[in-house]
VMD Tcl script that draws the C-alpha trace (Angstrom):
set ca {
  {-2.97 8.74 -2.55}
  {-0.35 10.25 -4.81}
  {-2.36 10.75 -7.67}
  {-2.46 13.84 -8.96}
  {-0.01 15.00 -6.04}
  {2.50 17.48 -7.62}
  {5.91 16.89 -6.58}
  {9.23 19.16 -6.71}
  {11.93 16.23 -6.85}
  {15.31 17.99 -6.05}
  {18.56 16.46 -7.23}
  {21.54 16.96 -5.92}
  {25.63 15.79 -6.13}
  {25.68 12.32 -5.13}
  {25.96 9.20 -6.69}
  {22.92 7.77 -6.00}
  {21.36 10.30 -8.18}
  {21.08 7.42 -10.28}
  {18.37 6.22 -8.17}
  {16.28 9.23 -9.08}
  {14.85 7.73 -12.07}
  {13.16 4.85 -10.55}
  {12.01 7.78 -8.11}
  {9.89 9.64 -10.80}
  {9.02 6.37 -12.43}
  {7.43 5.54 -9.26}
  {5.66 8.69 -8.76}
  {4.95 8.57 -12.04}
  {3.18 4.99 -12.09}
  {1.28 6.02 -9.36}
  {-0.03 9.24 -10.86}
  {1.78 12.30 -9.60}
  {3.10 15.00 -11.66}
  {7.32 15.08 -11.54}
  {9.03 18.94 -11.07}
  {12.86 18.23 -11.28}
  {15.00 20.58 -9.63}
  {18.61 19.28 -9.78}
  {22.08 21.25 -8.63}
  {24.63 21.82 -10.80}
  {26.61 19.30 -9.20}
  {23.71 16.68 -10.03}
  {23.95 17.37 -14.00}
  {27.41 15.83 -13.09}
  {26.26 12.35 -11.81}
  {22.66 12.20 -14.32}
  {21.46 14.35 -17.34}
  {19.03 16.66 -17.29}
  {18.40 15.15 -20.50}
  {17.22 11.42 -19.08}
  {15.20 13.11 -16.36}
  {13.41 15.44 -18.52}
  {12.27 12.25 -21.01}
  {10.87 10.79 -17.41}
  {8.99 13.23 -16.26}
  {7.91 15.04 -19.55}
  {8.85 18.47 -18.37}
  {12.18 20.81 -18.32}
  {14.24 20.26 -15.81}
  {15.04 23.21 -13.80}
  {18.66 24.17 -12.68}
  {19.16 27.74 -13.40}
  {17.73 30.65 -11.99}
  {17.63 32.10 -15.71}
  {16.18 29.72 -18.51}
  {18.10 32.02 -20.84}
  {19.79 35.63 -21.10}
  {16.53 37.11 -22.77}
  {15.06 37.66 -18.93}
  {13.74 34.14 -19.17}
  {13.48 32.81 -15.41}
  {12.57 30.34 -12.87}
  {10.82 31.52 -10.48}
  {11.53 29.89 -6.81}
  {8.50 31.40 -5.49}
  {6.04 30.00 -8.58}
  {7.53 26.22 -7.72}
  {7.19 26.59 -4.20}
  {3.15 27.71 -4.40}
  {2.60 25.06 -6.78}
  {4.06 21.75 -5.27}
  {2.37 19.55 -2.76}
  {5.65 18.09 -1.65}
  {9.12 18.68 -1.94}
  {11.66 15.67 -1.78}
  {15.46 15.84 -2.26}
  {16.71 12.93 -2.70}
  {19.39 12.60 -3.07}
  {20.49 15.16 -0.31}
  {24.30 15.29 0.08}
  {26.02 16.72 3.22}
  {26.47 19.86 1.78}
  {22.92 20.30 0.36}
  {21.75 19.38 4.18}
  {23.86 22.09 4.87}
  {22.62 24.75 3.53}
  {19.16 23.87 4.16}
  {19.82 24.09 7.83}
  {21.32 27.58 7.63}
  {19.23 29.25 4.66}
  {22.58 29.38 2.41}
  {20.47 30.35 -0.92}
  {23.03 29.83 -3.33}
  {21.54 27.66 -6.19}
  {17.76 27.35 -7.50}
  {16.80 23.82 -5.31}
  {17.63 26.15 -1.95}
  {15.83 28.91 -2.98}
  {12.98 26.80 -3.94}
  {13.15 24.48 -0.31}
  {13.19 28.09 1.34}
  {10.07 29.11 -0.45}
  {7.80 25.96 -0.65}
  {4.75 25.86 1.76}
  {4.24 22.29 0.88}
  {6.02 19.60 3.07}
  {10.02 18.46 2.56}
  {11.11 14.95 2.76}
  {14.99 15.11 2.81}
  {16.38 11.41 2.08}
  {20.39 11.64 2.65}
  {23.10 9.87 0.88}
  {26.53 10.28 1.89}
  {29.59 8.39 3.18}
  {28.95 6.69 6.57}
  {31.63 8.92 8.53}
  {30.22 11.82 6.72}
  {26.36 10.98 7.76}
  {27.70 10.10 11.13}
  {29.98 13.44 11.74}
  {28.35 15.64 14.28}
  {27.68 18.45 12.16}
  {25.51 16.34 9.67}
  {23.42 15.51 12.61}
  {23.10 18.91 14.01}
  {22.03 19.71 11.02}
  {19.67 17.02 10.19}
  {17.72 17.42 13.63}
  {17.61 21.24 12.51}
  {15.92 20.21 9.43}
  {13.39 18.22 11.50}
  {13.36 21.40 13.92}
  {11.85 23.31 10.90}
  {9.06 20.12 10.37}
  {10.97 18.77 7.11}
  {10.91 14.71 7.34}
  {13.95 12.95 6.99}
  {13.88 9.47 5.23}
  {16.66 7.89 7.21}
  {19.34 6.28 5.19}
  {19.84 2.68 4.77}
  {22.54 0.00 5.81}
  {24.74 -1.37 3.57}
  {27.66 -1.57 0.70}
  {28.20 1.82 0.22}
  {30.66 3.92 -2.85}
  {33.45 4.31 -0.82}
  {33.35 0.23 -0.74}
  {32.96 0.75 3.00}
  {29.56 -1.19 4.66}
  {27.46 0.83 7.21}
  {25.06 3.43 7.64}
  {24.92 6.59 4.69}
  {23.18 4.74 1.39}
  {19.96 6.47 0.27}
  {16.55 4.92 0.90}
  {15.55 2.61 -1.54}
  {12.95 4.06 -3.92}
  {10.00 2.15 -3.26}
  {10.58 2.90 0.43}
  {10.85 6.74 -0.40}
  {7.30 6.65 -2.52}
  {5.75 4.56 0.62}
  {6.54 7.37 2.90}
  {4.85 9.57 0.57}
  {2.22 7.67 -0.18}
  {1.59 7.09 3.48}
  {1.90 10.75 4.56}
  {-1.06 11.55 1.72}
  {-2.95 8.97 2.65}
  {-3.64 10.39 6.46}
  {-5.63 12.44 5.17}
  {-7.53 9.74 3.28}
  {-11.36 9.45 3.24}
  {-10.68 6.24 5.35}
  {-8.55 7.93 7.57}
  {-8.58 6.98 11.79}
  {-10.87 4.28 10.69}
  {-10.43 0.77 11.84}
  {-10.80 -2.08 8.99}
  {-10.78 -5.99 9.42}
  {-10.49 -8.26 6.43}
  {-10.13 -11.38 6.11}
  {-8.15 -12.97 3.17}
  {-6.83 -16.22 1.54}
  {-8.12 -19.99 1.95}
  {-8.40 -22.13 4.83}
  {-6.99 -25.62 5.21}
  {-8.14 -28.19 7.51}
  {-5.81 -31.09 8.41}
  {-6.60 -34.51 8.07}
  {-3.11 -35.50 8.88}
  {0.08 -34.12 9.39}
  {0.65 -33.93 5.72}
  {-2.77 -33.59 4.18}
  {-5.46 -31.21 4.17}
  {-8.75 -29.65 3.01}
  {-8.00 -26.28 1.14}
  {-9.39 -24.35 -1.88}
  {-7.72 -22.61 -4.60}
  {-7.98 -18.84 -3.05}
  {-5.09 -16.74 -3.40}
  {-6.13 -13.93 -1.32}
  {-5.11 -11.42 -4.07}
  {-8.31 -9.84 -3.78}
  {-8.39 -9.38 0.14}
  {-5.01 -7.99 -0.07}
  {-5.44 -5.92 -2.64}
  {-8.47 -4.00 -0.60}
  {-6.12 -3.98 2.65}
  {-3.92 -1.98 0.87}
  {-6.62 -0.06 -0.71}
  {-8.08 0.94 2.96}
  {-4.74 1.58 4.24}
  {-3.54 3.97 1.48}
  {-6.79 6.20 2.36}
  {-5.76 6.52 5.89}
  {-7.48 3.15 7.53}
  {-5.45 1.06 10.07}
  {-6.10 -2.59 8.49}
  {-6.15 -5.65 10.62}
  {-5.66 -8.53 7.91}
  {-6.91 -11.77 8.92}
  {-5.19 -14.44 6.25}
  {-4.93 -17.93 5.36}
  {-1.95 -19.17 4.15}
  {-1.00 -17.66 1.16}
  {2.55 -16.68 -0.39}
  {1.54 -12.80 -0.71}
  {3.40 -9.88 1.02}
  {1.57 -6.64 2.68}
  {3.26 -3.21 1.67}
  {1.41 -0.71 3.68}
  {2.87 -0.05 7.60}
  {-0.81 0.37 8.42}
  {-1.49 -3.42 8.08}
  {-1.41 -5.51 10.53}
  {-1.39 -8.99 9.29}
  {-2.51 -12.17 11.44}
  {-1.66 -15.36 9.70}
  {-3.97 -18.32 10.54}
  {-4.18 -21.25 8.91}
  {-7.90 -23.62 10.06}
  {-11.60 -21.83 9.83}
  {-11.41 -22.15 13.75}
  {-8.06 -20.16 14.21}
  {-9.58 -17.60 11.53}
  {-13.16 -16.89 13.66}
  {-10.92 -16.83 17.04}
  {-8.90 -13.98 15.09}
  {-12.09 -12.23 13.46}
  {-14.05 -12.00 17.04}
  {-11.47 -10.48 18.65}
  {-10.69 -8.21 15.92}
  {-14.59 -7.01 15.17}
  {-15.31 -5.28 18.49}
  {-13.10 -2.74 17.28}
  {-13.81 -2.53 13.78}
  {-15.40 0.45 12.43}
  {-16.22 -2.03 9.50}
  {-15.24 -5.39 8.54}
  {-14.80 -7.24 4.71}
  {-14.97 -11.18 4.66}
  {-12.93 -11.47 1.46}
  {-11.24 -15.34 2.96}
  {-12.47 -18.59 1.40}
  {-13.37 -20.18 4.48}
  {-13.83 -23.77 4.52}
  {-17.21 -25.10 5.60}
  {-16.12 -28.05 6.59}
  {-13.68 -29.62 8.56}
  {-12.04 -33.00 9.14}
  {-14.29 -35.05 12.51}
  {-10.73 -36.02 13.34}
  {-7.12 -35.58 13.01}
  {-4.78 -38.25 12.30}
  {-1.58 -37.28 14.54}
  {0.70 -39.90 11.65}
  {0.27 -39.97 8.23}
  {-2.49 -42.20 6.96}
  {-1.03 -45.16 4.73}
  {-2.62 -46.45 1.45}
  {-3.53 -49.78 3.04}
  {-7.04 -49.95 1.30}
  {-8.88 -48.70 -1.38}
  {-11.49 -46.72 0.05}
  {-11.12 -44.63 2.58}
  {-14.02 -42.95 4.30}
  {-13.91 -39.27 5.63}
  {-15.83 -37.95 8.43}
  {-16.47 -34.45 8.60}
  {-17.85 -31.47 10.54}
  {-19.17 -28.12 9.66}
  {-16.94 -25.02 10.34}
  {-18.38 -22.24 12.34}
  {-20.13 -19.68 10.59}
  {-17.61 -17.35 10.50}
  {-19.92 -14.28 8.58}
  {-23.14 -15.46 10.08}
  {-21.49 -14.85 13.68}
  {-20.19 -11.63 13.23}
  {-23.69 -10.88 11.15}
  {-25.31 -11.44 14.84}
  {-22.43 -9.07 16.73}
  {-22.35 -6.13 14.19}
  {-23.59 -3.06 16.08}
  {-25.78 -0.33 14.44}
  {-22.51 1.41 13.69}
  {-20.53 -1.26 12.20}
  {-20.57 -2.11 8.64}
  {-19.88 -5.91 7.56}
  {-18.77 -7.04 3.81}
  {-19.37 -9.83 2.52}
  {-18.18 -11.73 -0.25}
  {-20.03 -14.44 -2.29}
  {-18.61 -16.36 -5.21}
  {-20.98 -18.55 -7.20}
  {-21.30 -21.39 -9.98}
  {-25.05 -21.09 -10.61}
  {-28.35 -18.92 -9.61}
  {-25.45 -16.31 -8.99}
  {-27.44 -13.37 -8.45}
  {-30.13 -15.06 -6.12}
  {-27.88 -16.85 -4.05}
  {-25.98 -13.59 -3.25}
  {-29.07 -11.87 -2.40}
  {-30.04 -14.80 -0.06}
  {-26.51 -14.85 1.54}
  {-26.67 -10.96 2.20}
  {-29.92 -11.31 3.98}
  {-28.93 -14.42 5.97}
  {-25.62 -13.17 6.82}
  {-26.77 -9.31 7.90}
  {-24.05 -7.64 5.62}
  {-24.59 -4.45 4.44}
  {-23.70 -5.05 0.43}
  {-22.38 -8.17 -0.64}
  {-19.62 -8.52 -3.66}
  {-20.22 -10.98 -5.84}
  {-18.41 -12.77 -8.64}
  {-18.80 -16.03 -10.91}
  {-16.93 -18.67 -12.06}
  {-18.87 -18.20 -14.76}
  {-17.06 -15.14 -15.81}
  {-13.67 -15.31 -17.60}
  {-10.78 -14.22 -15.48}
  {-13.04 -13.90 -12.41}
  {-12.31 -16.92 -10.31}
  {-9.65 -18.25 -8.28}
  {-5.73 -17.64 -8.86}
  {-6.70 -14.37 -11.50}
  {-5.00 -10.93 -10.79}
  {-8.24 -9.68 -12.46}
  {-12.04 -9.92 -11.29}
  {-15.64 -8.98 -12.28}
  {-17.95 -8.16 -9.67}
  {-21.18 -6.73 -9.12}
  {-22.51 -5.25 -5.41}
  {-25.49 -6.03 -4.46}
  {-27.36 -4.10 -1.60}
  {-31.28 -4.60 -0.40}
  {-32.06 -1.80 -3.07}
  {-30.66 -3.49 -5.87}
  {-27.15 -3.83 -7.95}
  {-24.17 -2.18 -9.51}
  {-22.40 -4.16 -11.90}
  {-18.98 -3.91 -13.01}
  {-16.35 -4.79 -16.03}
  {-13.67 -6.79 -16.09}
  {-10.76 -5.42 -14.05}
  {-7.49 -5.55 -12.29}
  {-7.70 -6.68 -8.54}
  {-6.01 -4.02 -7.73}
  {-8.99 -1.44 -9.21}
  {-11.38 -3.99 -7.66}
  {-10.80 -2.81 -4.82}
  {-10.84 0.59 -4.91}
  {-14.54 0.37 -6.48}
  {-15.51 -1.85 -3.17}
  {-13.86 0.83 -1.03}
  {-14.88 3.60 -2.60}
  {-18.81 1.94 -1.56}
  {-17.50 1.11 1.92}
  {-16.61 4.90 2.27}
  {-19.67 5.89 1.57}
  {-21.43 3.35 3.77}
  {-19.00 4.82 6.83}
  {-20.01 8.58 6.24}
}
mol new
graphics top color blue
foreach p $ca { graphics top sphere $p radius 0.5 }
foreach p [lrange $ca 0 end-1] q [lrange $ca 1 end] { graphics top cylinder $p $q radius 0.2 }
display resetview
């Protein structure tokens, strides 16, 4: 949801002004356009120099470029940004924010931006916890500016508590995440399930597949950046969810993953079966590991419930379901069976047929197939994947 989100980053005297760099990097990477506005007392802890090669644009300081009548105009930056963040924001910076002290160009700029401030403070941890930091802190959120609390930790002073500046991936989440409530998915309930399924046999073996769940993570994240609240549904898998707006169920057997997905689909304004889900289970479990006393050993086992075929028969007129279909053979005419038999509203397919479009890939090809027909797509990142399949979903929801 940053991209193409301009942002006023404002630098100020601290020495975690280091960690402004990975700051525009990030918002960088994730398509925003970089303003730096840094204090003189900044230009003492990072060059204007270093952040200028980052973002690809002067970096503003001065209220006068040069003595020619050359200036920056306050006002100009403030109508242009969608966000202003300082970070770092010292003590004194927080300051003068809280009592309109204008005396450098960042202030002047903060006084005069209608876009939102996110203030994320670094400072000693007596300083951050000294009464008159607070004041003025809960003055800043008085005036509706966000504060990115500070973290825990080893600080400069070589004392440990509370005063370090966010981390920088945690300060572009916030953004990210404030954008994103405005999202085309926004207030919109999504279930997806993700991963593989395995089904004991013992306590030390079972039946699995090779899923994993890159994709279905990938297109949690992509509904919860445009304002969803995901419910993710996943096997076991060693992946991580970013987004606060996930909430991730971990499962492990097809049953434990249907219990998880009828509950869930009630309340889903749409739902994406993205999980390999075994079709069949073990007849029985052995509760001790079974011993190599024989050559052959025969396994009995059960079909799975049905988990897409179920929900197929719950869906309401005003739910949308997903499915997901990836084939060896008769590709396209197995999908278009499975869509009809399974009452999903587009199905996503992919082959193993296709070149880094199969199990363990960070990339995929897919094509969507509805009762009208196909799109097909190239070769791409899971990550962009997903935001073609959502992109389709959003449509389907308006």
């Amino acid at each position: 949801m940053l991209k193409g989100k301009k942002i006023i980053l404002g630098i100020t005297g601290s020495i975690a002004a280091y960690k402004a760099c990975y700051i525009i990097r990030g918002l960088i990477k994730e398509g925003a356009e970089v303003q730096v506005v840094i204090t003189p007392a900044g230009k003492e802890f990072i060059t204007p120099i270093t952040l200028s090669a980052l973002t690809s644009k002067p970096v503003i300081s001065e209220f006068f470029a040069q003595r020619d009548g050359t200036w920056n105009s306050h006002v100009d930056l403030g109508l242009w940004a969608d966000a202003v963040l300082i970070a770092p924001a010292t003590a004194s910076t927080i300051g003068k924010m809280a009592n309109g002290i204008a005396d450098n160009m960042l202030i002047t700029t903060y006084l005069s931006a209608k876009a939102p401030v996110f203030v994320a403070p670094a400072m000693d941890l007596d300083m951050y916890a000294h009464p008159s930091t607070q004041k003025n802190l809960d003055i800043l959120r008085s005036y509706g500016n966000y504060i990115i609390e500070p973290g825990t930790g080893f600080l400069a002073s070589h004392l440990v508590g509370k005063g370090r500046m966010e981390e920088p991936e945690e300060i572009i989440r916030t953004l990210d995440e404030f954008f994103s409530q405005n999202g085309d998915l926004a207030g919109k309930n999504i279930m997806i399930t993700a991963g593989p399924t395995y089904e004991k046999i013992d306590p030390v073996r079972f039946i699995g597949n090779y899923s994993s769940g890159k994709m279905g993570f990938a297109l949690a994240e992509e509904c919860a950046s445009r304002g969803a609240n995901v419910t993710l549904i996943a096997g076991p898998v060693q992946l991580k969810t970013k987004h606060s707006r996930i909430q991730r169920i971990d499962v492990e057997s097809a049953a434990e993953m249907a219990k998880e997905a009828e509950t869930y689909f009630p309340t889903s304004d749409a739902a994406i079966l993205c999980a390999a889900v075994a079709d069949f289970t073990s007849a029985a479990t052995a509760d001790k590991k079974i011993k190599r006393e024989k050559e052959d050993l025969s396994l009995s086992l059960m079909p799975t419930m049905d988990i897409a075929a179920h929900l197929g028969k719950m869906k309401s007129k005003t739910q949308k379901l997903i499915g997901f279909a990836l084939e060896t053979n008769d590709e396209y005419a197995n999908a278009k069976d499975k869509l009809a038999r399974k009452n999903f509203d587009f199905i996503v397919l992919n082959s193993l047929n296709d070149e880094g479009a199969g199990f363990q890939c960070d990339t995929n090809k897919i094509s969507i197939i509805d009762k009208e027909g196909r799109v097909d797509y190239p070769l791409k990142p899971k990550t962009e994947v997903a935001g073609d399949i959502i992109d389709r979903l959003s449509k389907e929801l308006l």
